[in-house]
mmJSON file of the N, C-alpha and C atoms, coordinates in Angstrom:
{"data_MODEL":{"atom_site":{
"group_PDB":["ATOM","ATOM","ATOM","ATOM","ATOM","ATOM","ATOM","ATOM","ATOM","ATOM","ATOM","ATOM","ATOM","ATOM","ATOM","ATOM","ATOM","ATOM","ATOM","ATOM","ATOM","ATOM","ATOM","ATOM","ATOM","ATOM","ATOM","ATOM","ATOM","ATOM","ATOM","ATOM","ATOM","ATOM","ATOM","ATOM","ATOM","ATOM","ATOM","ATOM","ATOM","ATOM","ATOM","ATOM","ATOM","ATOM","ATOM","ATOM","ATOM","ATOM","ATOM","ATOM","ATOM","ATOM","ATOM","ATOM","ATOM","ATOM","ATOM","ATOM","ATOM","ATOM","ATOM","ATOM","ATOM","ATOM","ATOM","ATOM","ATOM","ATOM","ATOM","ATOM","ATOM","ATOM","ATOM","ATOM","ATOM","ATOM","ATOM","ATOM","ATOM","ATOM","ATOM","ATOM","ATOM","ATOM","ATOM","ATOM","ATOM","ATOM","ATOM","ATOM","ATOM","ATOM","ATOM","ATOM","ATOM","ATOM","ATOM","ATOM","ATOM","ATOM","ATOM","ATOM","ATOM","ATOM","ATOM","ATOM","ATOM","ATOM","ATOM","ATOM","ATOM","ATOM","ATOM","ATOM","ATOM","ATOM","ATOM","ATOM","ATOM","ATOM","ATOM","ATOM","ATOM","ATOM","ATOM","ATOM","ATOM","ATOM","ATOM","ATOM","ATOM","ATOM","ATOM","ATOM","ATOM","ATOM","ATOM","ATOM","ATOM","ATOM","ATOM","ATOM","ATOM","ATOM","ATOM","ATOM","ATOM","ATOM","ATOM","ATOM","ATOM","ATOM","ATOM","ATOM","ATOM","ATOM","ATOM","ATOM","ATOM","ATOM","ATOM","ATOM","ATOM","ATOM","ATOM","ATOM","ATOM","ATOM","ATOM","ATOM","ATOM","ATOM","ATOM","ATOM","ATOM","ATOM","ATOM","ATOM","ATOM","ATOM","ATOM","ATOM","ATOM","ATOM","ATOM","ATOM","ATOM","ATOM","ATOM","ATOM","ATOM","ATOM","ATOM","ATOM","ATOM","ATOM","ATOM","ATOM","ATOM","ATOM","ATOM","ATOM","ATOM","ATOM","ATOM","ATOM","ATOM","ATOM","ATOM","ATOM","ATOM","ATOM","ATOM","ATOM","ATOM","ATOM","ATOM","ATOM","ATOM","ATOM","ATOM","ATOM","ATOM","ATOM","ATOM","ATOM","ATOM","ATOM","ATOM","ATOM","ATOM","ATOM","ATOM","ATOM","ATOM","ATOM","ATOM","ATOM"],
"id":[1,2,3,4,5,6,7,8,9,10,11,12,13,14,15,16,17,18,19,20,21,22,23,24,25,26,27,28,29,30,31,32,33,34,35,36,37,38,39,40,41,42,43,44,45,46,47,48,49,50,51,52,53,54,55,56,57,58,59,60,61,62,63,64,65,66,67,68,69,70,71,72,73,74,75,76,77,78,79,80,81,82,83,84,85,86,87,88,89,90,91,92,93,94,95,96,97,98,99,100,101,102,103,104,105,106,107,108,109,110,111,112,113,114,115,116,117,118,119,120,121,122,123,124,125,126,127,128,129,130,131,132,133,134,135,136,137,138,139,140,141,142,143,144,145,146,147,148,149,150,151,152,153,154,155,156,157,158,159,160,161,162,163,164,165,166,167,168,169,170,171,172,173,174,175,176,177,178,179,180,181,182,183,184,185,186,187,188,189,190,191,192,193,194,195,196,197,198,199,200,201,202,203,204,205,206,207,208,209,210,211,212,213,214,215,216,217,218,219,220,221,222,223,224,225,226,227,228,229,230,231,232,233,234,235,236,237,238,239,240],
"type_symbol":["N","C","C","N","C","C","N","C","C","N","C","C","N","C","C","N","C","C","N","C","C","N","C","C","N","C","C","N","C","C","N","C","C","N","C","C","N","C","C","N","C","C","N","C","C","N","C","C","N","C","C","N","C","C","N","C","C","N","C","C","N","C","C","N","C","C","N","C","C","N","C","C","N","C","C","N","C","C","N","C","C","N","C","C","N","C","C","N","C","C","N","C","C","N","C","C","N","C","C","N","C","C","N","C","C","N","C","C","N","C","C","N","C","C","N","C","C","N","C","C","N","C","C","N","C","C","N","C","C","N","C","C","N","C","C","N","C","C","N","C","C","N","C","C","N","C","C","N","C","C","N","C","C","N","C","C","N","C","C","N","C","C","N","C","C","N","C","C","N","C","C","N","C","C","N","C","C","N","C","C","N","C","C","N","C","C","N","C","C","N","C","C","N","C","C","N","C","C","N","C","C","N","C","C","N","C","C","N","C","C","N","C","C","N","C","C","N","C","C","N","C","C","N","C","C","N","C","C","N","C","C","N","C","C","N","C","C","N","C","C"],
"label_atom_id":["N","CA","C","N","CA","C","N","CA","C","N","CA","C","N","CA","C","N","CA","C","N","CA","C","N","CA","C","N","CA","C","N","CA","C","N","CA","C","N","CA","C","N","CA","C","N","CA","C","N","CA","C","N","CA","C","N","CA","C","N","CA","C","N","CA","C","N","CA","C","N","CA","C","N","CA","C","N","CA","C","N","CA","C","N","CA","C","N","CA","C","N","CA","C","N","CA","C","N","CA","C","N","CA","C","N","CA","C","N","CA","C","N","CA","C","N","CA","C","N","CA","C","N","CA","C","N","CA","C","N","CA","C","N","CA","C","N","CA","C","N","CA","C","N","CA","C","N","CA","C","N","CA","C","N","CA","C","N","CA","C","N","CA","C","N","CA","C","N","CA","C","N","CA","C","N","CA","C","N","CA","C","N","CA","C","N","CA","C","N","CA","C","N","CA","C","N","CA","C","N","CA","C","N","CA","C","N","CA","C","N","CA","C","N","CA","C","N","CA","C","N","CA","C","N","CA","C","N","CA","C","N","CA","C","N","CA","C","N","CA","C","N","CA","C","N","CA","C","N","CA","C","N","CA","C","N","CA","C","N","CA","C","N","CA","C","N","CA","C","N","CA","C","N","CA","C","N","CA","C"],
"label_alt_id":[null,null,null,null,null,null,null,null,null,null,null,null,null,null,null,null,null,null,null,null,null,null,null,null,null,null,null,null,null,null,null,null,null,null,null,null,null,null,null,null,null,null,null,null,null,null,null,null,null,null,null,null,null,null,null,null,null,null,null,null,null,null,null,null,null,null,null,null,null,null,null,null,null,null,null,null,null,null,null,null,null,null,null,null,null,null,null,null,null,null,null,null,null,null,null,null,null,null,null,null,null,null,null,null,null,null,null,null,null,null,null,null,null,null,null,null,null,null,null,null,null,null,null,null,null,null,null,null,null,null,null,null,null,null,null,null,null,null,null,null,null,null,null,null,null,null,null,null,null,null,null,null,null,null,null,null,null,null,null,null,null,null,null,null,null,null,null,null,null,null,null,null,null,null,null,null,null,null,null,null,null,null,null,null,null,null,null,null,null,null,null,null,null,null,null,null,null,null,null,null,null,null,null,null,null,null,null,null,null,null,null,null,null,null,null,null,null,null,null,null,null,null,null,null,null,null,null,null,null,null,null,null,null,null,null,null,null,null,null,null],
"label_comp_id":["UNK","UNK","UNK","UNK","UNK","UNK","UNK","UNK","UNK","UNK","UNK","UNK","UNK","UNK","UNK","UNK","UNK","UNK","UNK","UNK","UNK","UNK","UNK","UNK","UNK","UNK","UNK","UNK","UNK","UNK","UNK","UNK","UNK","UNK","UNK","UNK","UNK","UNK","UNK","UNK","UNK","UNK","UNK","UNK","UNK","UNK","UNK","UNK","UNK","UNK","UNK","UNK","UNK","UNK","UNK","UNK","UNK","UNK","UNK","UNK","UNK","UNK","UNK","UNK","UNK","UNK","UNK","UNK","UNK","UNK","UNK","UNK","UNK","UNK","UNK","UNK","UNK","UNK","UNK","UNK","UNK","UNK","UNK","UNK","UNK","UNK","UNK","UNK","UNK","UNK","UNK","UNK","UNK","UNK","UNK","UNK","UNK","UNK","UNK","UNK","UNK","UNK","UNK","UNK","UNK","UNK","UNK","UNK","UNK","UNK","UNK","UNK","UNK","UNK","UNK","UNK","UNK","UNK","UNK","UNK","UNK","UNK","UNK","UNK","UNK","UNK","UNK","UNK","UNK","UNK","UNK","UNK","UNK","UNK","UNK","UNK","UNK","UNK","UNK","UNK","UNK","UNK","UNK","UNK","UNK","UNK","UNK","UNK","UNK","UNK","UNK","UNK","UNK","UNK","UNK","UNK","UNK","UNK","UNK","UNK","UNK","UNK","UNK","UNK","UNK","UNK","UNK","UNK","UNK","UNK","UNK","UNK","UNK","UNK","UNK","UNK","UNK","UNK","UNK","UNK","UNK","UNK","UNK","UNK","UNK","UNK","UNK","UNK","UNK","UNK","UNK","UNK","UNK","UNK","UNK","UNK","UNK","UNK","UNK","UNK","UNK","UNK","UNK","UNK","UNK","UNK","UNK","UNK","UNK","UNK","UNK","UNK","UNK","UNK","UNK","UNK","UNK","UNK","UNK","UNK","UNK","UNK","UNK","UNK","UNK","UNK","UNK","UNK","UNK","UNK","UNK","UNK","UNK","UNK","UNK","UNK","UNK","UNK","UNK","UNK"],
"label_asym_id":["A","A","A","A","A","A","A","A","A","A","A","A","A","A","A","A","A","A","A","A","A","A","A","A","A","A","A","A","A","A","A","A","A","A","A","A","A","A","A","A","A","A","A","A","A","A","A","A","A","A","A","A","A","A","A","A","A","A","A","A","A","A","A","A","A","A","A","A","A","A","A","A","A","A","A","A","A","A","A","A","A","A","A","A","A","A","A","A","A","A","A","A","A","A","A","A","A","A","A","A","A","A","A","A","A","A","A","A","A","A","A","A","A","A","A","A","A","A","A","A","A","A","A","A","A","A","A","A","A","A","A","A","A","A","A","A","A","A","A","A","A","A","A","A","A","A","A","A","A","A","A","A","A","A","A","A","A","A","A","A","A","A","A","A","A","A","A","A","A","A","A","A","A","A","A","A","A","A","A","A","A","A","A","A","A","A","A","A","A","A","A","A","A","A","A","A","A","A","A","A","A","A","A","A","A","A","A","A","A","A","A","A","A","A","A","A","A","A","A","A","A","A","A","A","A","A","A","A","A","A","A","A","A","A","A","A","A","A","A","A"],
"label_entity_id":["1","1","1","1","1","1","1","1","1","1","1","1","1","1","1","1","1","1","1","1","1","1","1","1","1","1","1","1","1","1","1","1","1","1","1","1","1","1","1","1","1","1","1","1","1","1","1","1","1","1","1","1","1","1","1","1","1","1","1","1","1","1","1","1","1","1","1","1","1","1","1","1","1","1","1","1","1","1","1","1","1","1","1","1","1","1","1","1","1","1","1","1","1","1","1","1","1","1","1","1","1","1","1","1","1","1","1","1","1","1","1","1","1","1","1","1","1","1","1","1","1","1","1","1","1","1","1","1","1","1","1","1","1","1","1","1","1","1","1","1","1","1","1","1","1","1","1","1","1","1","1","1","1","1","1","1","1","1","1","1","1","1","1","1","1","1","1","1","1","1","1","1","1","1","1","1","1","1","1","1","1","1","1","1","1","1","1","1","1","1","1","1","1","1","1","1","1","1","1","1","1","1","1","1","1","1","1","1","1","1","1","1","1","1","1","1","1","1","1","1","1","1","1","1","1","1","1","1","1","1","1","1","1","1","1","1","1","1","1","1"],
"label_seq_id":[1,1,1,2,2,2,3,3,3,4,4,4,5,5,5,6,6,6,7,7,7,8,8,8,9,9,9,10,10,10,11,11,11,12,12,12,13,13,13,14,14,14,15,15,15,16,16,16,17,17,17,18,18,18,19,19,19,20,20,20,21,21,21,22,22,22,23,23,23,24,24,24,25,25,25,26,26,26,27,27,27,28,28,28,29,29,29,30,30,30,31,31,31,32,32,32,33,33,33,34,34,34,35,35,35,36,36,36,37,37,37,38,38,38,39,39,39,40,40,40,41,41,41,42,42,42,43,43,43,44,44,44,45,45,45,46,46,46,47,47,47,48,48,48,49,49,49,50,50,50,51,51,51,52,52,52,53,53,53,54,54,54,55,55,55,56,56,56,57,57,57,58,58,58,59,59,59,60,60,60,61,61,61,62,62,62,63,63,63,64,64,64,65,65,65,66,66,66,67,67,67,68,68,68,69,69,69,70,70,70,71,71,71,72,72,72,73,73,73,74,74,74,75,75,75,76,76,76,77,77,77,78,78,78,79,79,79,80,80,80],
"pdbx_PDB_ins_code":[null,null,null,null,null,null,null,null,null,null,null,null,null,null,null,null,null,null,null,null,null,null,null,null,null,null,null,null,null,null,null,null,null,null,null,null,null,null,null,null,null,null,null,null,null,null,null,null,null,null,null,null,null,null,null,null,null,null,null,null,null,null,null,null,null,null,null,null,null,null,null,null,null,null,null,null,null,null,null,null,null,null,null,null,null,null,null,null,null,null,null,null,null,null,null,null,null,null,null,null,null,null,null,null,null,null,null,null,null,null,null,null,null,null,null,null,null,null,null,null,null,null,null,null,null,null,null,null,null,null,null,null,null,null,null,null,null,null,null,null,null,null,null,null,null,null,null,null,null,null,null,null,null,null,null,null,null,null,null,null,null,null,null,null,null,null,null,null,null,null,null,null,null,null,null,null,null,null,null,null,null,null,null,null,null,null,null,null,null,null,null,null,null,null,null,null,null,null,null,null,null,null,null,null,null,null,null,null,null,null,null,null,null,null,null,null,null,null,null,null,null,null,null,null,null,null,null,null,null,null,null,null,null,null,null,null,null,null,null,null],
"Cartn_x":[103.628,102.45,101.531,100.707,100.618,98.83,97.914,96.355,95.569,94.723,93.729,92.886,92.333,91.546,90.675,90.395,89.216,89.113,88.074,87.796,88.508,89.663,91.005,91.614,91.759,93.039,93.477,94.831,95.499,96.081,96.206,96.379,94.841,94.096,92.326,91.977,91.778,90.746,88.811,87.82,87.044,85.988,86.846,86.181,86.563,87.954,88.364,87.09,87.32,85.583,84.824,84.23,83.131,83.158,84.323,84.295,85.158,85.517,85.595,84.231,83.321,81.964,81.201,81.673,80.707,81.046,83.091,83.133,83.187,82.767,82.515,80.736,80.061,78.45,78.198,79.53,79.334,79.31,80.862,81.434,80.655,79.783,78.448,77.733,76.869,75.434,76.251,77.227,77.758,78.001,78.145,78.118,76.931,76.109,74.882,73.951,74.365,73.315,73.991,75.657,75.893,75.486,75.514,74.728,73.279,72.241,71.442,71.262,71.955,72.033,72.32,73.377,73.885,72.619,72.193,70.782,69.645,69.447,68.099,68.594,69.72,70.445,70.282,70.571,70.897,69.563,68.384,67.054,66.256,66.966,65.858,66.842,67.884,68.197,67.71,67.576,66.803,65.411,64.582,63.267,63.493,64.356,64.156,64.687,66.109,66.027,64.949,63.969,62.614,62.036,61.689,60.683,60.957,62.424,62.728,62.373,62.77,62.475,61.064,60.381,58.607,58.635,58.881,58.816,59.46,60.339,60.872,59.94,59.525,58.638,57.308,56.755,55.781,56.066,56.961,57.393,57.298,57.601,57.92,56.699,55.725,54.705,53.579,53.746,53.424,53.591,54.949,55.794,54.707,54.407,54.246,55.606,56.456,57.602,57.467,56.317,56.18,54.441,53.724,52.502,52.196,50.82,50.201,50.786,50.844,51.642,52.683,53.267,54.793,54.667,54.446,54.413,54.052,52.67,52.334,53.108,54.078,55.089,56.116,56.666,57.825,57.639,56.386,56.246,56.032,55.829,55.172,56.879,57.763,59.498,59.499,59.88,60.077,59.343,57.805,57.661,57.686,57.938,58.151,56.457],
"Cartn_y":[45.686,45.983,46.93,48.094,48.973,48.236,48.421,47.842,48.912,48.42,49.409,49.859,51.172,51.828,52.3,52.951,53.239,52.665,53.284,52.111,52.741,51.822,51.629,52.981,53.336,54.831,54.012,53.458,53.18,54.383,55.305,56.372,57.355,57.018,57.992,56.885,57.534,56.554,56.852,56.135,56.282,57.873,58.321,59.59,60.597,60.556,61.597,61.266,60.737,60.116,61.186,61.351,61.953,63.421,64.172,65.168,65.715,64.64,65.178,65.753,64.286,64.5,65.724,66.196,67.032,68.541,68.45,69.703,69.999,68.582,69.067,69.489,68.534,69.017,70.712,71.078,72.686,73.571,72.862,73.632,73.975,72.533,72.918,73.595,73.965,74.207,75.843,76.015,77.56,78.048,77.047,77.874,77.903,76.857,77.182,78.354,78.196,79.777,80.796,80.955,82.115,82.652,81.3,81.814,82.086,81.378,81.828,83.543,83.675,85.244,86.108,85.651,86.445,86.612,85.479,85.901,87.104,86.569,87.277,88.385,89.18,90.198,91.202,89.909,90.647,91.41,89.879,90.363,91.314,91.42,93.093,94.108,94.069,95.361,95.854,94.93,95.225,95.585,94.945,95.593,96.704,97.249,98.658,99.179,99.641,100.293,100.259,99.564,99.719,100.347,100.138,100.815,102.34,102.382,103.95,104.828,103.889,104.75,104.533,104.254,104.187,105.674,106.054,106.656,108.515,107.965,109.426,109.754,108.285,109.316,109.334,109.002,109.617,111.514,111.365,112.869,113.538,112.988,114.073,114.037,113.591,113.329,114.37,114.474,115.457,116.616,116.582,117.991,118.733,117.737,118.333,118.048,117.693,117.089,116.452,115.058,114.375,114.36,113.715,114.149,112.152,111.948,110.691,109.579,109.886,108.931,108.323,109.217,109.303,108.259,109.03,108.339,106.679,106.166,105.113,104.091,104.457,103.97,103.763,104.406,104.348,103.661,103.37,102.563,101.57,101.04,99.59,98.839,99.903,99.432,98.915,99.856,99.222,98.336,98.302,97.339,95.745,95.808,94.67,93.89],
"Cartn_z":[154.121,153.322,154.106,153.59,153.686,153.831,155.125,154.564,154.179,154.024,152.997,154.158,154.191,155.22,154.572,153.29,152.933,151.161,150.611,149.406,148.364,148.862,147.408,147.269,148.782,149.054,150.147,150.194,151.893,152.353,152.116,153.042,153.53,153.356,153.435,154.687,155.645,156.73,156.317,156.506,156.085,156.327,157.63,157.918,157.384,156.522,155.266,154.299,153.73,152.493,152.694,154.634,155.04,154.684,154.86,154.835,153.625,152.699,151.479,150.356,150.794,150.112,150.858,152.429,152.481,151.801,151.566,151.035,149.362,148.73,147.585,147.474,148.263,148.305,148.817,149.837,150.004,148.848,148.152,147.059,146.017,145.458,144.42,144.529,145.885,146.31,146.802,146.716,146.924,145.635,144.816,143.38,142.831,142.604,142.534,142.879,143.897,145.276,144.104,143.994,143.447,142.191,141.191,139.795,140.171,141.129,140.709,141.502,142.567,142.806,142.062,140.936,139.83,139.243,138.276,137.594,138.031,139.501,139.755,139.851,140.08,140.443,138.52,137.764,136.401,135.721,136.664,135.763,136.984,137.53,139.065,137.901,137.787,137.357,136.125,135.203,134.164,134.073,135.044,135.09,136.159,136.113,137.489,136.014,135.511,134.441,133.624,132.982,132.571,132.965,134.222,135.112,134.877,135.385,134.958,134.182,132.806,131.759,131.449,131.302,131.931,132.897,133.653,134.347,133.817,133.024,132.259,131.453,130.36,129.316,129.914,131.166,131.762,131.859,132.848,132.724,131.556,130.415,129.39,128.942,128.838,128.302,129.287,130.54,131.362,130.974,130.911,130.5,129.161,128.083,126.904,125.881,126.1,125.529,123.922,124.28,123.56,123.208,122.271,122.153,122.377,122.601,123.187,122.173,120.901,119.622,120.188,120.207,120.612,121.306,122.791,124.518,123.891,123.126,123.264,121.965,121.467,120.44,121.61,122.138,123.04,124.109,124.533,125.776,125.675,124.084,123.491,123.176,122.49,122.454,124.119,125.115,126.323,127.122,126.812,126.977,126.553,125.796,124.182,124.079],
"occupancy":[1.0,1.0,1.0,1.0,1.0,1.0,1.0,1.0,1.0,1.0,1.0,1.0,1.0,1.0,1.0,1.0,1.0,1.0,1.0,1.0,1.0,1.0,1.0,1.0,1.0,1.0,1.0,1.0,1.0,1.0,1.0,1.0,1.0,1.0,1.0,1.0,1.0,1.0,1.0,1.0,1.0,1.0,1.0,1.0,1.0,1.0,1.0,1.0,1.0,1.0,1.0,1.0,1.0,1.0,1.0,1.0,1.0,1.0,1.0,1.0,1.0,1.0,1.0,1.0,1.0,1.0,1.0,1.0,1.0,1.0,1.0,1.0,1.0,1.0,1.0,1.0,1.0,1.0,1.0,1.0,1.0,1.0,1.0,1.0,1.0,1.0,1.0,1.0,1.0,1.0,1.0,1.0,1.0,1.0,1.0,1.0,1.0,1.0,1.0,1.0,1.0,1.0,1.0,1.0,1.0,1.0,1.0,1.0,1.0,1.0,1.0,1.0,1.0,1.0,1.0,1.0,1.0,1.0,1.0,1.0,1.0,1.0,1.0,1.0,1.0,1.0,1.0,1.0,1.0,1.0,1.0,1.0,1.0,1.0,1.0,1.0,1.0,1.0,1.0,1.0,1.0,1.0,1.0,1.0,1.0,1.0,1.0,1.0,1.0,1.0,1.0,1.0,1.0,1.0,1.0,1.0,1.0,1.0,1.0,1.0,1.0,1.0,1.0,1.0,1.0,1.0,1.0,1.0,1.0,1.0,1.0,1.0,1.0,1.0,1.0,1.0,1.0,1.0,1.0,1.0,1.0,1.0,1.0,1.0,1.0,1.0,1.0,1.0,1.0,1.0,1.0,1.0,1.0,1.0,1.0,1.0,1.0,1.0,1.0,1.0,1.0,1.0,1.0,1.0,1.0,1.0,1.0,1.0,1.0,1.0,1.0,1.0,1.0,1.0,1.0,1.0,1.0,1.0,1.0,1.0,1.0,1.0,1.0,1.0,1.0,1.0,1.0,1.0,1.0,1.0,1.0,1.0,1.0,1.0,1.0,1.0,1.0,1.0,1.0,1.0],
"B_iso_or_equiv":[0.0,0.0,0.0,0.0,0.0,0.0,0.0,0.0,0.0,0.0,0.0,0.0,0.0,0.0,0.0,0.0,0.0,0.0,0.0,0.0,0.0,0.0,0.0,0.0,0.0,0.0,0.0,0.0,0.0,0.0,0.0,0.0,0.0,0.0,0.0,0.0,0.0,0.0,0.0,0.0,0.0,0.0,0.0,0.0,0.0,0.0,0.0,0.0,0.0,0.0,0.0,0.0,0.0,0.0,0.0,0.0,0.0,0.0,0.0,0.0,0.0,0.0,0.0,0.0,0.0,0.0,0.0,0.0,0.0,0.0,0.0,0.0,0.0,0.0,0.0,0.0,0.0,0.0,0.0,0.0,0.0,0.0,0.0,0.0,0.0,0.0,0.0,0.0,0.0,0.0,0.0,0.0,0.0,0.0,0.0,0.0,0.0,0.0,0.0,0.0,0.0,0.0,0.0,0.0,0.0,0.0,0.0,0.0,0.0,0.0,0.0,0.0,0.0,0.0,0.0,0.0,0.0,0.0,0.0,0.0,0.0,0.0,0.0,0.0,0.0,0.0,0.0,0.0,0.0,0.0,0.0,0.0,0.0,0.0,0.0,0.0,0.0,0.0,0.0,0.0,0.0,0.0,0.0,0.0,0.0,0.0,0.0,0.0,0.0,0.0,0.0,0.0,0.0,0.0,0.0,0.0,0.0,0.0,0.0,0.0,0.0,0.0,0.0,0.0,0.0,0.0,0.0,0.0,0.0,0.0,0.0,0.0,0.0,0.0,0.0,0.0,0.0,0.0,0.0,0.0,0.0,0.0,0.0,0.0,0.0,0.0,0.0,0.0,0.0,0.0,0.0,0.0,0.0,0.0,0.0,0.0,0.0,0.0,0.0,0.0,0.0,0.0,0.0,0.0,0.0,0.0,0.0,0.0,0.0,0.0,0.0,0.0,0.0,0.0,0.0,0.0,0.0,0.0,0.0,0.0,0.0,0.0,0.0,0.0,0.0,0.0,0.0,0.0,0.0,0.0,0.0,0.0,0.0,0.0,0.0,0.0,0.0,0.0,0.0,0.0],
"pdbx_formal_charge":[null,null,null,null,null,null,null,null,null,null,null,null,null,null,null,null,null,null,null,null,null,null,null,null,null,null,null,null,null,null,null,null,null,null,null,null,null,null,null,null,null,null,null,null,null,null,null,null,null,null,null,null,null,null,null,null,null,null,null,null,null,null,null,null,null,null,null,null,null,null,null,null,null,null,null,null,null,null,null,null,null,null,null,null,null,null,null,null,null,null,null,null,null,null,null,null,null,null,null,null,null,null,null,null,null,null,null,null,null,null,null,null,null,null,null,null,null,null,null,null,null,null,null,null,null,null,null,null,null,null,null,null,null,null,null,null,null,null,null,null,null,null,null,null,null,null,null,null,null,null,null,null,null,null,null,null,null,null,null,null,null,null,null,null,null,null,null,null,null,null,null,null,null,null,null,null,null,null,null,null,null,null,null,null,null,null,null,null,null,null,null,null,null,null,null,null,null,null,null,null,null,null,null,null,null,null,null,null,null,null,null,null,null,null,null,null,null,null,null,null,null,null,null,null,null,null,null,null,null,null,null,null,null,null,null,null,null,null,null,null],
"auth_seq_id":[1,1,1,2,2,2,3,3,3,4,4,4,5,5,5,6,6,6,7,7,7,8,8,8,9,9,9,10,10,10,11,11,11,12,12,12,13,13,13,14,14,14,15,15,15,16,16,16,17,17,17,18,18,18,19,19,19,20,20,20,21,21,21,22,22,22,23,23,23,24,24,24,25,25,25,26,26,26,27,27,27,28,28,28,29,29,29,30,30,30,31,31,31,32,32,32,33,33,33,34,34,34,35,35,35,36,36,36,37,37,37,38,38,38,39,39,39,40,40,40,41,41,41,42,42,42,43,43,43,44,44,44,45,45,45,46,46,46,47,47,47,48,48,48,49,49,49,50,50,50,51,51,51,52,52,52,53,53,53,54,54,54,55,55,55,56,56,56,57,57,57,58,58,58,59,59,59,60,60,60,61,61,61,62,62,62,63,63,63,64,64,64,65,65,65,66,66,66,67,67,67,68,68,68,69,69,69,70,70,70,71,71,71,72,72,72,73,73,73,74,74,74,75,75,75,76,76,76,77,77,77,78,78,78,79,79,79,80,80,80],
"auth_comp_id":["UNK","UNK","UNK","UNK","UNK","UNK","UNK","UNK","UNK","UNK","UNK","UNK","UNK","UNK","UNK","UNK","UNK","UNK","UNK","UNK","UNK","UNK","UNK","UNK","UNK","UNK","UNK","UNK","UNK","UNK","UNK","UNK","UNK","UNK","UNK","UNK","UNK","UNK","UNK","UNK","UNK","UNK","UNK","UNK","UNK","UNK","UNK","UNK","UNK","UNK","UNK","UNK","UNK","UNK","UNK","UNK","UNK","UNK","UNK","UNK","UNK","UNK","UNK","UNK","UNK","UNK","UNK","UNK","UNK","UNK","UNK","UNK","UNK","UNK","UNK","UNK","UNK","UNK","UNK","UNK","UNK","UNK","UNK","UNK","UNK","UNK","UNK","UNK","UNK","UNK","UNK","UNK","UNK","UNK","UNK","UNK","UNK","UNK","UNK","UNK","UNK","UNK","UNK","UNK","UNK","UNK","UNK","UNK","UNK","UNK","UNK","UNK","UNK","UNK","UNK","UNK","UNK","UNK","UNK","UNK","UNK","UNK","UNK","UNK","UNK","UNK","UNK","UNK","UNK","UNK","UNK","UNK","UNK","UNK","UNK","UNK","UNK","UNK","UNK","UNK","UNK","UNK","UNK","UNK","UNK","UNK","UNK","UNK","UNK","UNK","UNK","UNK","UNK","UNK","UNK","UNK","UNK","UNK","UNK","UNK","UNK","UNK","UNK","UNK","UNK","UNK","UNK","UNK","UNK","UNK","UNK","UNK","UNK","UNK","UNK","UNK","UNK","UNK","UNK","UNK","UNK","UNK","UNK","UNK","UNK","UNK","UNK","UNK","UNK","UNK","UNK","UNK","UNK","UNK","UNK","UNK","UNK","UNK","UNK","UNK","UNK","UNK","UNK","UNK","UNK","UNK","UNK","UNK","UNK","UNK","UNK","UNK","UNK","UNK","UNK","UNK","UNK","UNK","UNK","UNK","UNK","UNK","UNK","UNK","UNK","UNK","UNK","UNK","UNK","UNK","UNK","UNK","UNK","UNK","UNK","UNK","UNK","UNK","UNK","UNK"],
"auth_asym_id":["A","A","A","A","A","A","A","A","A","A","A","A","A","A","A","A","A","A","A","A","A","A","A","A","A","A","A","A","A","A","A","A","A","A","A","A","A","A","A","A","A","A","A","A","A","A","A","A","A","A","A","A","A","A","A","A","A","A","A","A","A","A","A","A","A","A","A","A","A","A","A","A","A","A","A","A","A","A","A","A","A","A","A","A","A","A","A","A","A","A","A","A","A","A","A","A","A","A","A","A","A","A","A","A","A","A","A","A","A","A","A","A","A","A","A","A","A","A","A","A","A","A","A","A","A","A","A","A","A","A","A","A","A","A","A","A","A","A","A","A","A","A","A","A","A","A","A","A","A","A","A","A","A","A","A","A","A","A","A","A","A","A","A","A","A","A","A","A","A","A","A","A","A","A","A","A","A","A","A","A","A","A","A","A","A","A","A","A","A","A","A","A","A","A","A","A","A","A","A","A","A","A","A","A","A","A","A","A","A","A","A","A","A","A","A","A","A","A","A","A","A","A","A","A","A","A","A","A","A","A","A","A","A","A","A","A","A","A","A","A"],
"auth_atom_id":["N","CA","C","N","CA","C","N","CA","C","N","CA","C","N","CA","C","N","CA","C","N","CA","C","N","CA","C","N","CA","C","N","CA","C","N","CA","C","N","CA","C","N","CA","C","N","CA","C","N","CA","C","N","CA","C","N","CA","C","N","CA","C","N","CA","C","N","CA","C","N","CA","C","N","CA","C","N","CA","C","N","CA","C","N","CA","C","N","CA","C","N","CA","C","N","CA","C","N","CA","C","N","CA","C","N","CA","C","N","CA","C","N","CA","C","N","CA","C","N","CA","C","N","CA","C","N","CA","C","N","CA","C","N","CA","C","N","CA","C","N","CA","C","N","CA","C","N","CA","C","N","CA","C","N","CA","C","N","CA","C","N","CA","C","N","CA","C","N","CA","C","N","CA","C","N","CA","C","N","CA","C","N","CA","C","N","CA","C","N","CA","C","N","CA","C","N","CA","C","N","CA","C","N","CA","C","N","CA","C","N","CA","C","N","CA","C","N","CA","C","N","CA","C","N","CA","C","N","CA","C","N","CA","C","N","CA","C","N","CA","C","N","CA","C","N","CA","C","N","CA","C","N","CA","C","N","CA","C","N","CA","C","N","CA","C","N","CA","C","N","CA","C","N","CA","C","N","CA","C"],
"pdbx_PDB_model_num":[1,1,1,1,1,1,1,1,1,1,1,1,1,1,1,1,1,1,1,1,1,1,1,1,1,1,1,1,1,1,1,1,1,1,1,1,1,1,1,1,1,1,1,1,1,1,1,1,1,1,1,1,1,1,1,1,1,1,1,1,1,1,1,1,1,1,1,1,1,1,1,1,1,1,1,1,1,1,1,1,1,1,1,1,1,1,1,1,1,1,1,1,1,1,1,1,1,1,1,1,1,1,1,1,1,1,1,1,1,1,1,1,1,1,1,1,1,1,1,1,1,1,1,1,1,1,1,1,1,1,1,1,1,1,1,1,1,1,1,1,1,1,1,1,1,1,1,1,1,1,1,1,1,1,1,1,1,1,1,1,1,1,1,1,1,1,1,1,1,1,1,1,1,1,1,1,1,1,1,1,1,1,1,1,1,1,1,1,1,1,1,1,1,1,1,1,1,1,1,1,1,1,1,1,1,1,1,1,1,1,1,1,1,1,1,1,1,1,1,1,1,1,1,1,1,1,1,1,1,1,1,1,1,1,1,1,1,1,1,1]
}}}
């Protein structure tokens, strides 16, 4: 008969347990970190493309391009 070493695995000694739980607590908190890097990553790029284009129809509006109507219709879309 085979005794029991950890709770209700006879082949796991109790210091496997230890470092199973610590590599699933890595495994979460590394995916976690990664979605939320993904996010903040998705929403900087979107307000820099904004920003941009903020920044074009400034130019054109400089230029003479567009007349003040215009400029303040188009900047009210991008800005929502």
């Amino acid at each position: 008969m085979i005794p029991m070493m950890g709770p209700g695995f006879p082949y796991m000694d109790p210091g496997s347990v230890g470092w199973m739980m610590l590599g699933s607590l890595v495994f979460w908190a590394g995916l976690i970190l990664l979605a939320v890097f993904a996010i903040a990553r998705l929403t900087l790029g979107a307000r820099r493309e904004r920003s941009e284009a903020i920044t074009i129809l400034d130019q054109r509006l400089a230029r003479g391009d567009i007349d003040a109507e215009e400029y303040r219709a188009r900047k009210a879309l991008l800005t929502g």
